[in-house]
FIKEDO-872617 format. One line per 2 residues: number of its first residue (from 1); for each residue x, y, z of N, C-alpha, C, CB. Coordinates in steps of 0.05 Angstrom, whole numbers, plus 5000, padded with zeros to 4 digits. Glycine has a CB too. Example, Ala and Ser with C-alpha at 12.3 -4.5 7.8 and 13.67 -1.06 7.14 Angstrom:
// residues 2
1> 5264,4886,5156,5246,4910,5156,5264,4934,5156,5226,4911,5181  5257,4955,5142,5273,4979,5143,5258,5001,5157,5282,4988,5114 .
***
This chain:
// residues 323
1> 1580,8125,5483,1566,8148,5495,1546,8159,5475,1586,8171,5504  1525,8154,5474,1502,8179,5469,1484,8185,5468,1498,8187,5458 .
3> 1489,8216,5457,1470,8241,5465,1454,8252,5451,1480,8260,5472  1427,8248,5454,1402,8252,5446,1403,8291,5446,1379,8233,5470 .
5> 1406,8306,5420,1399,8331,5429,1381,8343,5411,1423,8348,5433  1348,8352,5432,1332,8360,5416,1333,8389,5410,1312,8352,5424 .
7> 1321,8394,5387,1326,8425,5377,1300,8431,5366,1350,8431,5352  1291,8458,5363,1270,8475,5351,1267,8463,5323,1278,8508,5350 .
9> 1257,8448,5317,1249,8447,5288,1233,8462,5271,1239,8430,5284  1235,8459,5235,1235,8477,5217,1240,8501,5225,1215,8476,5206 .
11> 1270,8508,5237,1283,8520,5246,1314,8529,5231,1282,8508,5267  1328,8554,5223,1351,8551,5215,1364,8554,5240,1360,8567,5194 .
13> 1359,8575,5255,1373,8572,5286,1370,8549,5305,1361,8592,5303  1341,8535,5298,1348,8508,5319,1368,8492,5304,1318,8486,5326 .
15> 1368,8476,5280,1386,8466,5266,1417,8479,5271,1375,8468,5240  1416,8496,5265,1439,8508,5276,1451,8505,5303,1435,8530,5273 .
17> 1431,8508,5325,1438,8507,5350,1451,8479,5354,1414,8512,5367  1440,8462,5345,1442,8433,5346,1475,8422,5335,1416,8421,5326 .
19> 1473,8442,5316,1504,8438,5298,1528,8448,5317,1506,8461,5265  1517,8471,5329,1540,8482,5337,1546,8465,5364,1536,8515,5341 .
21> 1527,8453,5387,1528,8445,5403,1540,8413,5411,1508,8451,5407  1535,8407,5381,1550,8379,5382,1582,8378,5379,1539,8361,5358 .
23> 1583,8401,5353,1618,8411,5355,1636,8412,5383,1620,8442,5344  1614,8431,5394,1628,8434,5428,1634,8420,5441,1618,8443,5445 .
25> 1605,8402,5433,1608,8376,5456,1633,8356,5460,1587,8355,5450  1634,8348,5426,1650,8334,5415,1673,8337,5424,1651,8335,5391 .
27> 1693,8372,5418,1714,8382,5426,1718,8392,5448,1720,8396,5413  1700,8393,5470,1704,8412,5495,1692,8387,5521,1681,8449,5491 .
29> 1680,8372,5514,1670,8349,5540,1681,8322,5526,1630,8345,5547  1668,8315,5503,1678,8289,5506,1678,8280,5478,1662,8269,5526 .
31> 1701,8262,5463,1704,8255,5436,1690,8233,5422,1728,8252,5434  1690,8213,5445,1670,8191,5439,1641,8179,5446,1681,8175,5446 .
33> 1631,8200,5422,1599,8194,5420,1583,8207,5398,1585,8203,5446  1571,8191,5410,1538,8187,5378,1509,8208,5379,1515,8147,5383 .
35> 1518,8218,5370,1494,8248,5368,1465,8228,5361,1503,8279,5330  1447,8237,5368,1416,8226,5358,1398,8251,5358,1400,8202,5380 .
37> 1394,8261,5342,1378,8287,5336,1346,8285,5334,1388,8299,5307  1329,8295,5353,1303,8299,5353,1288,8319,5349,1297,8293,5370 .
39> 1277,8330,5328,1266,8361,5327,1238,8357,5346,1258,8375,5290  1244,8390,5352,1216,8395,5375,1196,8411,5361,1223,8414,5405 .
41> 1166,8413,5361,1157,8438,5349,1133,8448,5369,1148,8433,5316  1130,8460,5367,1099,8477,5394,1076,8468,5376,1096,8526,5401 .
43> 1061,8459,5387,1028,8455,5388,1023,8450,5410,1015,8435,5372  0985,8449,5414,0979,8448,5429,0982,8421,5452,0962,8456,5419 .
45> 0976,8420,5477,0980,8402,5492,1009,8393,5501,0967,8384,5480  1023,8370,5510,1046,8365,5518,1075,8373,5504,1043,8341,5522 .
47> 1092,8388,5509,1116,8391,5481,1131,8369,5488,1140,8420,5478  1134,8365,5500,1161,8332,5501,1149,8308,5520,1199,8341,5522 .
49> 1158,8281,5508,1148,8255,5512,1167,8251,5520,1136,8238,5494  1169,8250,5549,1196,8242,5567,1211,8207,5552,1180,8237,5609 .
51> 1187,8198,5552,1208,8163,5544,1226,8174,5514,1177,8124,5531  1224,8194,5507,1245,8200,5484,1279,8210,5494,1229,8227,5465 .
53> 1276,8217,5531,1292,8229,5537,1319,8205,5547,1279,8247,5555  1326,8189,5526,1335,8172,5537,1367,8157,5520,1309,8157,5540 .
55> 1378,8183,5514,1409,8184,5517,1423,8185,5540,1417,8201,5506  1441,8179,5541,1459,8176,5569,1465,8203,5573,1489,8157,5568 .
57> 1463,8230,5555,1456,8253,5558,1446,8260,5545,1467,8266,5561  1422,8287,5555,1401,8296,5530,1402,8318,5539,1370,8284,5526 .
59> 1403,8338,5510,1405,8364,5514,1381,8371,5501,1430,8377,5505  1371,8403,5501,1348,8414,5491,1363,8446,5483,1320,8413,5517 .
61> 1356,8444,5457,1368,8475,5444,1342,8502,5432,1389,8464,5410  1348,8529,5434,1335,8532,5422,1308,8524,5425,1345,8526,5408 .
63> 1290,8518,5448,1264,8507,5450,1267,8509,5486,1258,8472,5432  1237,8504,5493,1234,8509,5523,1241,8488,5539,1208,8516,5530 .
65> 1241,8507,5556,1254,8486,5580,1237,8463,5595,1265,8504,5604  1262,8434,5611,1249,8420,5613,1255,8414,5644,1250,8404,5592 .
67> 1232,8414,5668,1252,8398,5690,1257,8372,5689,1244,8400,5716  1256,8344,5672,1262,8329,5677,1287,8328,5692,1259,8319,5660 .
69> 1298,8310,5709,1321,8314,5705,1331,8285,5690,1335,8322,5732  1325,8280,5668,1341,8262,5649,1355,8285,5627,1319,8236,5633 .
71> 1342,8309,5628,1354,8331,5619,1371,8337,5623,1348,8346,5622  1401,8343,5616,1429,8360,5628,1440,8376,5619,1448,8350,5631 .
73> 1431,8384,5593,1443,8412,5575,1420,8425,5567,1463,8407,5546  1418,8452,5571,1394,8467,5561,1408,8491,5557,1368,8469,5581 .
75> 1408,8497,5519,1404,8535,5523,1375,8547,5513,1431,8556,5500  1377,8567,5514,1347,8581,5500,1357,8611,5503,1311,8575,5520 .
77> 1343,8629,5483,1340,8652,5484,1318,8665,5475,1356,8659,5475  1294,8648,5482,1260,8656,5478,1254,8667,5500,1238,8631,5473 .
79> 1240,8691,5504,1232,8704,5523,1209,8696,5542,1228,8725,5513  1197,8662,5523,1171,8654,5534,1188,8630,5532,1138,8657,5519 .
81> 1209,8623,5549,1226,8596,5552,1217,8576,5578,1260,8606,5556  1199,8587,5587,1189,8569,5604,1160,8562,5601,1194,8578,5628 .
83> 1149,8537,5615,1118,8530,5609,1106,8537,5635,1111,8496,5601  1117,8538,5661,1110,8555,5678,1121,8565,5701,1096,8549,5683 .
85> 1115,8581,5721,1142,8587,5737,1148,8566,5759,1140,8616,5752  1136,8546,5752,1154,8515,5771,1177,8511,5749,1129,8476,5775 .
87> 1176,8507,5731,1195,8512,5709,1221,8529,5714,1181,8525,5687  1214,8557,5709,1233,8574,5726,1235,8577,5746,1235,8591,5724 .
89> 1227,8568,5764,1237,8574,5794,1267,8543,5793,1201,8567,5826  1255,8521,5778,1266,8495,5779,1296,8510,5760,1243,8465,5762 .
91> 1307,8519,5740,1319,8532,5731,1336,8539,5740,1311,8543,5726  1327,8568,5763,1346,8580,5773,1352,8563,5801,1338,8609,5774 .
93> 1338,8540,5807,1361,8525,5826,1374,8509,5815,1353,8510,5848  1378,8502,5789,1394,8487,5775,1434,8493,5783,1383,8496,5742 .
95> 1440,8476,5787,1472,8475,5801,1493,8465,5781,1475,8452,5829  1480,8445,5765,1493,8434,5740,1511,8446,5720,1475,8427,5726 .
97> 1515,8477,5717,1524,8495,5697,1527,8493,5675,1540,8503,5701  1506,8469,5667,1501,8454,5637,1478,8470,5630,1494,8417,5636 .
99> 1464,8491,5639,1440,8494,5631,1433,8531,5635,1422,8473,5650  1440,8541,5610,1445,8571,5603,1406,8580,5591,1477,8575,5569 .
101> 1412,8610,5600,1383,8623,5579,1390,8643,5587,1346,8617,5583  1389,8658,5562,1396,8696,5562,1371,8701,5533,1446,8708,5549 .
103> 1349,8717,5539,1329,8722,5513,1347,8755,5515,1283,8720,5520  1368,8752,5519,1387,8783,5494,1396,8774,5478,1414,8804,5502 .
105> 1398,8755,5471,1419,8738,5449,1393,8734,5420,1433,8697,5467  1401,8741,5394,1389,8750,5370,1384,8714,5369,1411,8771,5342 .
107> 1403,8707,5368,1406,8671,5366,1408,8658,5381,1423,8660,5356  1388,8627,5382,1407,8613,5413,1432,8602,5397,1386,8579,5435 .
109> 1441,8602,5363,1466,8595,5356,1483,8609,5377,1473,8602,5326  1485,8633,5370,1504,8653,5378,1504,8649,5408,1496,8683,5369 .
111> 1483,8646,5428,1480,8652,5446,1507,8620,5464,1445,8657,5449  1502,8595,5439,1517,8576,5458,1553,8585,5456,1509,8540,5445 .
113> 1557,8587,5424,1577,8598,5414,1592,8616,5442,1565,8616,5387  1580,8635,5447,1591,8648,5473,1600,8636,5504,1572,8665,5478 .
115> 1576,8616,5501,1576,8603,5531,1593,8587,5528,1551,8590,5543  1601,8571,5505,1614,8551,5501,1655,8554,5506,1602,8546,5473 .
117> 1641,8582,5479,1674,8595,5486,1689,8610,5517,1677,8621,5463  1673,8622,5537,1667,8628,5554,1672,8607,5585,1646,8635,5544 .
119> 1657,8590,5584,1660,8568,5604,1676,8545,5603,1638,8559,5608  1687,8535,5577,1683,8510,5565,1707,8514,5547,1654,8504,5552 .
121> 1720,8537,5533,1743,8533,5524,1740,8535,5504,1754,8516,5528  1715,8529,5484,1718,8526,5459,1721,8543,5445,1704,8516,5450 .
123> 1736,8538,5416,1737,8564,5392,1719,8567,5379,1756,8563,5372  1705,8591,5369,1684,8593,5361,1690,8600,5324,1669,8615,5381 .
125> 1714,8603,5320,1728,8622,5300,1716,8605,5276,1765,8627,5302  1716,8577,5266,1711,8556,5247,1682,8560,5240,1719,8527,5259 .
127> 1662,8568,5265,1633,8568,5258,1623,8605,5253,1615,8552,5289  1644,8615,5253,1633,8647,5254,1616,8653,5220,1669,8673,5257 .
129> 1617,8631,5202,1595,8644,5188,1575,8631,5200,1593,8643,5158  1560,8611,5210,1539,8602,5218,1528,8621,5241,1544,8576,5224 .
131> 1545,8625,5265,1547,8636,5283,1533,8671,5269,1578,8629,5294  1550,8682,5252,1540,8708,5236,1503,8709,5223,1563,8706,5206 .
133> 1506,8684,5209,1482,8681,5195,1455,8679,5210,1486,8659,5181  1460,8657,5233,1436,8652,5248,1428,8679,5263,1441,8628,5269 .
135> 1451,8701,5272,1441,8716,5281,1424,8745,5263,1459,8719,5298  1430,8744,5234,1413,8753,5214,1383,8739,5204,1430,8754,5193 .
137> 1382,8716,5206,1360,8699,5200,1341,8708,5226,1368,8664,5197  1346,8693,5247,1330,8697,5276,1326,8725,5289,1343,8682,5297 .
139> 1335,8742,5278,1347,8769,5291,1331,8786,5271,1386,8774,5291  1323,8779,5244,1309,8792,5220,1329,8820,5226,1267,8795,5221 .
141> 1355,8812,5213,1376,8839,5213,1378,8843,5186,1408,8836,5227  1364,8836,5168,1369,8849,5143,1367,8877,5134,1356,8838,5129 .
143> 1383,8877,5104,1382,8914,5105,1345,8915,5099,1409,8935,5067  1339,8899,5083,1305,8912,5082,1290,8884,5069,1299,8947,5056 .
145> 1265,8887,5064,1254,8866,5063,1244,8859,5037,1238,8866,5081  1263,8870,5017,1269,8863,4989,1288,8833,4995,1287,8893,4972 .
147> 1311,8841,5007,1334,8827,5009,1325,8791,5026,1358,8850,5028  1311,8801,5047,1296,8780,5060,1279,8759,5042,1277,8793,5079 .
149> 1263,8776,5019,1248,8758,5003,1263,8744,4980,1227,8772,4992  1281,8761,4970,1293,8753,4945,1309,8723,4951,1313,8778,4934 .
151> 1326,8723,4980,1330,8701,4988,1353,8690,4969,1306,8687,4991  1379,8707,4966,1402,8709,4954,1418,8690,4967,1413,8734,4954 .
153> 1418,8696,4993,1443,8692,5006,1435,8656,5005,1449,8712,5042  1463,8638,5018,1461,8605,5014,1446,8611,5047,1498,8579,5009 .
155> 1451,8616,5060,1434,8621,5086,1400,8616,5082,1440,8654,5096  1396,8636,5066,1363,8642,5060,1350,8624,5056,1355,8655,5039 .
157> 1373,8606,5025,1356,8584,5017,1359,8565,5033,1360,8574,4992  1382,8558,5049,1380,8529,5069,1353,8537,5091,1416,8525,5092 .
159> 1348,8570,5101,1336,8572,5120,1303,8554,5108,1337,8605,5129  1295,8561,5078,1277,8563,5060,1274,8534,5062,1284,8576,5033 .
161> 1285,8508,5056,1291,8491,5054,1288,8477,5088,1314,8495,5040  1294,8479,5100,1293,8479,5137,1265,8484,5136,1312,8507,5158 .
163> 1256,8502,5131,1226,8514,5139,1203,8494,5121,1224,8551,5129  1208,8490,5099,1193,8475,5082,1190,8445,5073,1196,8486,5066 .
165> 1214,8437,5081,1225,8402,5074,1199,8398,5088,1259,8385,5090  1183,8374,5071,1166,8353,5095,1186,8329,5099,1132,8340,5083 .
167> 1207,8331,5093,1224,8300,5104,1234,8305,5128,1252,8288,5086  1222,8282,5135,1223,8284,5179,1266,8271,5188,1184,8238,5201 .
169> 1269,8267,5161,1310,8267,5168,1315,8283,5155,1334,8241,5160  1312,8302,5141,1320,8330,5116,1329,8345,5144,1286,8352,5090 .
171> 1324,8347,5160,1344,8369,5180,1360,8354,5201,1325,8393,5198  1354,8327,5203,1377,8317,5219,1394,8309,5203,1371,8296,5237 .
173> 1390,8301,5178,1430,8304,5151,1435,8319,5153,1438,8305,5117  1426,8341,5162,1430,8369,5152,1451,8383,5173,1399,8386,5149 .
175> 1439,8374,5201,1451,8380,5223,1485,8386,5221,1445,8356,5240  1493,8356,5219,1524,8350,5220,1539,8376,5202,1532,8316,5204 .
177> 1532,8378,5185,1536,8390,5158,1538,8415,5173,1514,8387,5132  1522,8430,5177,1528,8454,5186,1550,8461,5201,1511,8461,5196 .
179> 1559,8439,5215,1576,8441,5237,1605,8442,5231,1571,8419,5254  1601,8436,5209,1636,8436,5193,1636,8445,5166,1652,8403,5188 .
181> 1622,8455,5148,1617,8460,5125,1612,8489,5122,1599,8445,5117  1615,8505,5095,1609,8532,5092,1581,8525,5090,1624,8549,5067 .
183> 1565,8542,5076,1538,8547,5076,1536,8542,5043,1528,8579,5090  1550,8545,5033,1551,8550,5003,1551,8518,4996,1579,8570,4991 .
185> 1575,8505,5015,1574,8481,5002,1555,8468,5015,1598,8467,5001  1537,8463,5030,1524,8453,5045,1493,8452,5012,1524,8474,5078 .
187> 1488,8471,5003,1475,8481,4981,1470,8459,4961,1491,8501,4969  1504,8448,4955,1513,8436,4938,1500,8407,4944,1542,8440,4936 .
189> 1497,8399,4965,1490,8369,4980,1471,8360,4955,1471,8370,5017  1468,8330,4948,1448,8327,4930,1427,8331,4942,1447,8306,4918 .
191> 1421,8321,4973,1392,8319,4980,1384,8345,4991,1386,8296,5001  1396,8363,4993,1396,8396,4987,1390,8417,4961,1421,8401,4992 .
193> 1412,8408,4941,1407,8412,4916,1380,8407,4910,1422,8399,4902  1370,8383,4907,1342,8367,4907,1319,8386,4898,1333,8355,4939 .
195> 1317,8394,4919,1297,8408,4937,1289,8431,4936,1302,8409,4957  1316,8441,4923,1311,8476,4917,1296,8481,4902,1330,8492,4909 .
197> 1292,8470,4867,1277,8482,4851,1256,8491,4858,1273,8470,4836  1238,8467,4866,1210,8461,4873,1205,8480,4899,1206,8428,4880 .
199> 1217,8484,4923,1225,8505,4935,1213,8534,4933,1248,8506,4929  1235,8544,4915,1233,8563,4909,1214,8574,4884,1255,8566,4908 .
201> 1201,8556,4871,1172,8557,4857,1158,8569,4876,1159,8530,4847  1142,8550,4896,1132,8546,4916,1136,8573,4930,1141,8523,4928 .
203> 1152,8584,4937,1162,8614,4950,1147,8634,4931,1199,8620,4949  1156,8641,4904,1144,8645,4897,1117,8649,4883,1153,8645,4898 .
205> 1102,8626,4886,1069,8624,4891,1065,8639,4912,1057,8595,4897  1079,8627,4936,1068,8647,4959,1066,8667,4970,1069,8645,4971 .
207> 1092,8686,4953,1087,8713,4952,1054,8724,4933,1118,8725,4937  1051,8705,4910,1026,8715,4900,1005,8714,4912,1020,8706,4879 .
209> 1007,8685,4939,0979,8681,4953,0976,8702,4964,0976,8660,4973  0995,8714,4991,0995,8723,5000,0999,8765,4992,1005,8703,5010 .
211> 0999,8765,4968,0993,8794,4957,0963,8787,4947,1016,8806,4929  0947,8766,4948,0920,8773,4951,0904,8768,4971,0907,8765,4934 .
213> 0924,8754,4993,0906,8743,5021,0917,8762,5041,0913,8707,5033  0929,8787,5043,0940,8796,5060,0920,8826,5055,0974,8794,5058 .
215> 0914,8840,5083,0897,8868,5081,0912,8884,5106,0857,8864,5086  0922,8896,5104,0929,8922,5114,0913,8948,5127,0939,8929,5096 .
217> 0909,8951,5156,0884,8973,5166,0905,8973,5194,0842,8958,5170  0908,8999,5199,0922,9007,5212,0947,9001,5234,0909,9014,5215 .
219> 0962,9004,5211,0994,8991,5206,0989,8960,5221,1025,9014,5225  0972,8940,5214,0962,8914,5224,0960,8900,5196,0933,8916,5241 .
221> 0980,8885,5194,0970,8864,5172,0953,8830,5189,1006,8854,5149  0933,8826,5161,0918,8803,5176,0913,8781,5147,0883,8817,5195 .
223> 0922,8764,5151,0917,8744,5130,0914,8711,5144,0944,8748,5108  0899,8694,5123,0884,8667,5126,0892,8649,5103,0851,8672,5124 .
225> 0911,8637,5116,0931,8611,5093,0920,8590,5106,0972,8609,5093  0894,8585,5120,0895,8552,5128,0882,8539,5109,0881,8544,5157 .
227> 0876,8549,5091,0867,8534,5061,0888,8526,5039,0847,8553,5043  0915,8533,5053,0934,8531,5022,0958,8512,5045,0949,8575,5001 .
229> 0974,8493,5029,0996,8481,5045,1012,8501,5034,1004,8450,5041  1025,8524,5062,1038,8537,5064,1053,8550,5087,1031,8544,5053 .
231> 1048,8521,5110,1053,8538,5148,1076,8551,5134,1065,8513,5187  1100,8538,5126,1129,8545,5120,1135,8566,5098,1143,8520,5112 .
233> 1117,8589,5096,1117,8611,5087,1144,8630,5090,1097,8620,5099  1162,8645,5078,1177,8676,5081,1156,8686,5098,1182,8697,5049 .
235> 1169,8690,5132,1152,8714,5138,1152,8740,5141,1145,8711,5154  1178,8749,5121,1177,8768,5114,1161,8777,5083,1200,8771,5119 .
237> 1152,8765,5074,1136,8772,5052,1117,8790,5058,1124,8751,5042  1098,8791,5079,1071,8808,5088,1085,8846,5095,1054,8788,5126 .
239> 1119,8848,5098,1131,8874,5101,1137,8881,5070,1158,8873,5123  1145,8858,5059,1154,8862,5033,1132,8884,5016,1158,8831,5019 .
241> 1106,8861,5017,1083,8874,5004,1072,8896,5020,1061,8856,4999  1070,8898,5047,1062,8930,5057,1085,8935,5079,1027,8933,5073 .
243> 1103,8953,5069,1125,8979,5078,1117,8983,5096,1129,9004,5065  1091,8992,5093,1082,9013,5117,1074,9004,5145,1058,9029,5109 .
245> 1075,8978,5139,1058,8965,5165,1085,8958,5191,1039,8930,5153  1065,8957,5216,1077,8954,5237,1073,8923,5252,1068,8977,5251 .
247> 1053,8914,5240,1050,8879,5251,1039,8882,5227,1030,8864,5283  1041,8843,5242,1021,8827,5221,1017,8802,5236,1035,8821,5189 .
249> 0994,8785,5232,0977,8774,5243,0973,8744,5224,0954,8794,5247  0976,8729,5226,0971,8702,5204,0959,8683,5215,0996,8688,5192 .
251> 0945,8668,5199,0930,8638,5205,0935,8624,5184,0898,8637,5210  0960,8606,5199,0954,8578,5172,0958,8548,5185,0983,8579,5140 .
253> 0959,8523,5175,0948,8510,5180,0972,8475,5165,0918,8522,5171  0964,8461,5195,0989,8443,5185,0972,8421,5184,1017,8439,5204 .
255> 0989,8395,5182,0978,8365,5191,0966,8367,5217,1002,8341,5193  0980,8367,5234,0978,8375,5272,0978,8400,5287,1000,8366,5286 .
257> 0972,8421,5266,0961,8440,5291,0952,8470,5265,0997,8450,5324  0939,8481,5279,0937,8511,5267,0945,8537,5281,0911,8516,5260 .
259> 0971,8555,5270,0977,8569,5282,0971,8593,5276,0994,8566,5287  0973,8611,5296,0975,8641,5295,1001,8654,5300,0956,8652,5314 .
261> 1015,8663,5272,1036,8676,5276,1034,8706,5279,1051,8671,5257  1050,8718,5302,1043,8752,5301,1075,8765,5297,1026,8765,5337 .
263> 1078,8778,5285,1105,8794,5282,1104,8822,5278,1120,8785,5260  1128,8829,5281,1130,8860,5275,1143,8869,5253,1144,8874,5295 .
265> 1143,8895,5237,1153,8897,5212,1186,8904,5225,1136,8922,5192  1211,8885,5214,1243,8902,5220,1245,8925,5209,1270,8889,5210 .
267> 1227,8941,5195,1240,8963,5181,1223,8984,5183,1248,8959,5153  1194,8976,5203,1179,9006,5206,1186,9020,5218,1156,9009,5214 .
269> 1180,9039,5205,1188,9073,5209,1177,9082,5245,1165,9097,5179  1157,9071,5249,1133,9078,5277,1154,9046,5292,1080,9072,5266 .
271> 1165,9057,5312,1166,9036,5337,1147,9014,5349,1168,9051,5356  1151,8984,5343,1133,8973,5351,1131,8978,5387,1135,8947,5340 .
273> 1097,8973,5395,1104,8988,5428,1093,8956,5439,1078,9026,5443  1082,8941,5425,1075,8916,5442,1104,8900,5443,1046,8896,5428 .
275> 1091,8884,5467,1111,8851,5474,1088,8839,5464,1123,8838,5512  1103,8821,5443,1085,8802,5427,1089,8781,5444,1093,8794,5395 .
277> 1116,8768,5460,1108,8741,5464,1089,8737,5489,1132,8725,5467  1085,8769,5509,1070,8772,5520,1040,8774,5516,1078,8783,5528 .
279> 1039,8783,5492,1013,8769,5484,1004,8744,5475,1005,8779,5469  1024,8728,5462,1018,8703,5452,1019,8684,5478,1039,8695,5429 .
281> 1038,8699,5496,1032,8678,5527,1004,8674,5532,1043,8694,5559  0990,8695,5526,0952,8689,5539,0942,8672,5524,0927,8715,5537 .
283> 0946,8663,5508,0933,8650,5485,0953,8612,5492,0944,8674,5446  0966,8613,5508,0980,8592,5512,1011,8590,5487,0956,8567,5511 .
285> 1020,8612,5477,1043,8614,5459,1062,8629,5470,1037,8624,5435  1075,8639,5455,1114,8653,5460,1120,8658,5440,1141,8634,5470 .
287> 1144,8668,5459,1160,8672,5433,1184,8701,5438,1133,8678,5405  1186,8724,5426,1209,8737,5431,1184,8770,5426,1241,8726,5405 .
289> 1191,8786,5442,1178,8802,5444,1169,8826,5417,1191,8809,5466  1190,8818,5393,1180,8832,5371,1167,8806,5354,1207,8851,5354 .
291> 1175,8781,5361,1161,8763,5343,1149,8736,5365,1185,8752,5316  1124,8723,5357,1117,8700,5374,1095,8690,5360,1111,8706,5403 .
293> 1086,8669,5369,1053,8652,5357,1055,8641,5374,1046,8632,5329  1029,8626,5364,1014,8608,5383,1005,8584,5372,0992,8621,5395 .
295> 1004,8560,5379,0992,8534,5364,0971,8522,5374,1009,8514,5362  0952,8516,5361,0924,8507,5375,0925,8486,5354,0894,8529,5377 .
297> 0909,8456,5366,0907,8437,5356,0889,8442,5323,0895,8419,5378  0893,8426,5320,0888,8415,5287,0853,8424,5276,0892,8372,5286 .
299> 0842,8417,5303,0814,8410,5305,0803,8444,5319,0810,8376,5330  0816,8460,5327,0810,8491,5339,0815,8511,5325,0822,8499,5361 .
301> 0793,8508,5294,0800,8521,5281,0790,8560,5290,0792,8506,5257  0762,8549,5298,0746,8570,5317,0768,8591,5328,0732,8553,5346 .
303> 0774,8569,5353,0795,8575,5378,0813,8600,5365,0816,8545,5386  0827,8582,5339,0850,8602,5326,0843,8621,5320,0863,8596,5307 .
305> 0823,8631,5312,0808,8645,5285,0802,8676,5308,0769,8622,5269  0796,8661,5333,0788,8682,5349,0802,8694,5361,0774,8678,5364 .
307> 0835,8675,5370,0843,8688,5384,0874,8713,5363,0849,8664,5408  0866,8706,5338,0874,8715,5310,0856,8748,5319,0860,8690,5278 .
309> 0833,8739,5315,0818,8768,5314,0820,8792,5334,0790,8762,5316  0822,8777,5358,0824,8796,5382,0855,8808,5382,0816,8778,5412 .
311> 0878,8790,5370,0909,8805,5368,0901,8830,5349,0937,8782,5352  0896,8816,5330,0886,8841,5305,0880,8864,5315,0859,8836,5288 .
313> 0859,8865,5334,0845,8883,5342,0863,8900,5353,0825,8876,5357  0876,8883,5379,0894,8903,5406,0909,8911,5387,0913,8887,5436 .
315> 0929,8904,5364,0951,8918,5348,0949,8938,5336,0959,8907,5332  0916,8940,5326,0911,8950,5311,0903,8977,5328,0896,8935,5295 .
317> 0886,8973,5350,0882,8998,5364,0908,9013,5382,0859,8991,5382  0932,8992,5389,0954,9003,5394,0971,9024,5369,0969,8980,5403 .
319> 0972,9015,5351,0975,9039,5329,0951,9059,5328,0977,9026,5299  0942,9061,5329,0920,9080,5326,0933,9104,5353,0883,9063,5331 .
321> 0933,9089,5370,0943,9099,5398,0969,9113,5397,0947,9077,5416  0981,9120,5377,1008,9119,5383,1013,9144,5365,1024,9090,5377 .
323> 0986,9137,5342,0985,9167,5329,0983,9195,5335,0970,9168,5317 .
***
């Protein structure tokens, strides 16, 4: 038997999702079979190449939904979890009861963790630090955004490590591991270990880029990294360096696509009043209503730049508004 299950890549919650879901699978449907792990990531144009869908079951975690039906397990807890409402309308006639989405859930970890234990029997008690963690990482529940940058906890640095590896198997080793291991020892892995120094150099460079590429004008941060290899940035760094702010706005820049990340500060004082993933929906993106982006091909740098400027703007005049 096996099962192809794709997950959110440079992700600690998709990785995670992926960990937790195979455990279940394993213990709660069926014992004999072979996991094959595919990360997913948003850019522009098609997100999934159906001839990949081709385990005797294929699940999708943590990432949007798909009607194939070679598809049979789907969770999500993105508020922009569909590509359109043939999508969700196809969804909610789904009969299968393999295929969950709740965007209240901080994590889609947490979110399967429940469904799993819930429908399916399983114990969740063995994964409750992962289960704990993913919903502090994805959930940005930290006490403040000292603690977010400093990046203490073994969580931080695996998340750090997840986000930054360019090795296209560095998160499918990684997978299994989570699924039965503390976080601490997971750390210890050589091809984990590895990785960190250089890492965390790198982190810190990019707090320095970004304390001179980042400007602040009414509670709106706006900064331009598509000149530095750094998509896989702390994006909590831009709260770190301005307290005061209520978004922030980014452009940086990969092999295959250039994105626009928009977020909200977890610790401003002023209530954020927009739905971000409702704005990143116009722009063809998602995402969760205090945090979302958008990915435009490689080659739209324009495209990005503009549709960067015009968020700026609406955020920026929504604070103003609010004063």
């Amino acid at each position: 038997m096996r099962v192809r299950v794709f997950y959110h890549d440079k992700c600690f919650d998709g990785a995670s999702s992926a960990a937790l879901f195979s455990r279940f699978y394993r213990e709660r449907v069926r014992d004999d079979v072979e996991f094959v792990y595919s990360g997913l990531l948003h850019r522009a144009g098609a997100l999934f190449d159906e001839k990949q869908f081709d385990g005797d079951e294929n699940a999708i975690v943590d990432f949007k939904y798909s009607s194939s039906p070679n598809i049979t397990w789907w969770f999500d807890h993105h508020e922009s979890a569909f590509l359109s409402p043939a999508d969700a309308a196809h969804f909610e006639q789904d009969q299968s009861n393999h295929k969950f989405y709740d965007p209240a859930f901080k994590s889609c970890t947490s979110f399967i963790a429940m469904i799993a234990e819930q429908h399916f029997g399983f114990d969740p008690r063995p994964v409750a630090e992962l289960v704990h963690w993913t919903d502090i990482v994805d959930g940005a529940m930290y006490d403040d955004a000292k603690s977010a940058v400093e990046m203490k906890a073994p969580a931080m640095k695996l998340t750090m490590a997840i986000e930054a590896s360019s090795d296209r198997n560095f998160v499918k080793q990684m997978i299994p591991l989570l699924a039965h291991h503390p976080l601490a020892r997971i750390l210890e892995e050589p091809f984990v270990a590895a990785v960190l120094p250089p890492l965390l150099e790198r982190h810190q460079r990019s707090v320095e880029i970004l304390r001179q590429r980042t400007e602040e004008k009414d509670g709106t941060i706006f900064f331009d990294i598509t000149d530095q290899d750094l998509e896989g940035y702390n994006k909590f760094i831009p709260y770190y360096l301005h307290p005061d702010s209520v978004y922030s706005v980014g452009l940086s820049k990969s092999s295959f696509r250039v994105k626009v990340s928009v977020g909200s500060n977890p610790w401003s004082r002023r209530e954020p009043a927009v739905n971000l993933a409702k704005v990143c929906e116009r722009y063809g993106g998602g995402g969760h209503a205090r945090v979302g982006a958008i990915s435009f091909d490689v080659t739209q740098n324009e495209a990005a730049r503009k549709a960067a400027s015009e968020i700026v703007e609406e955020l920026r005049a929504s604070v103003r508004g609010q004063v």
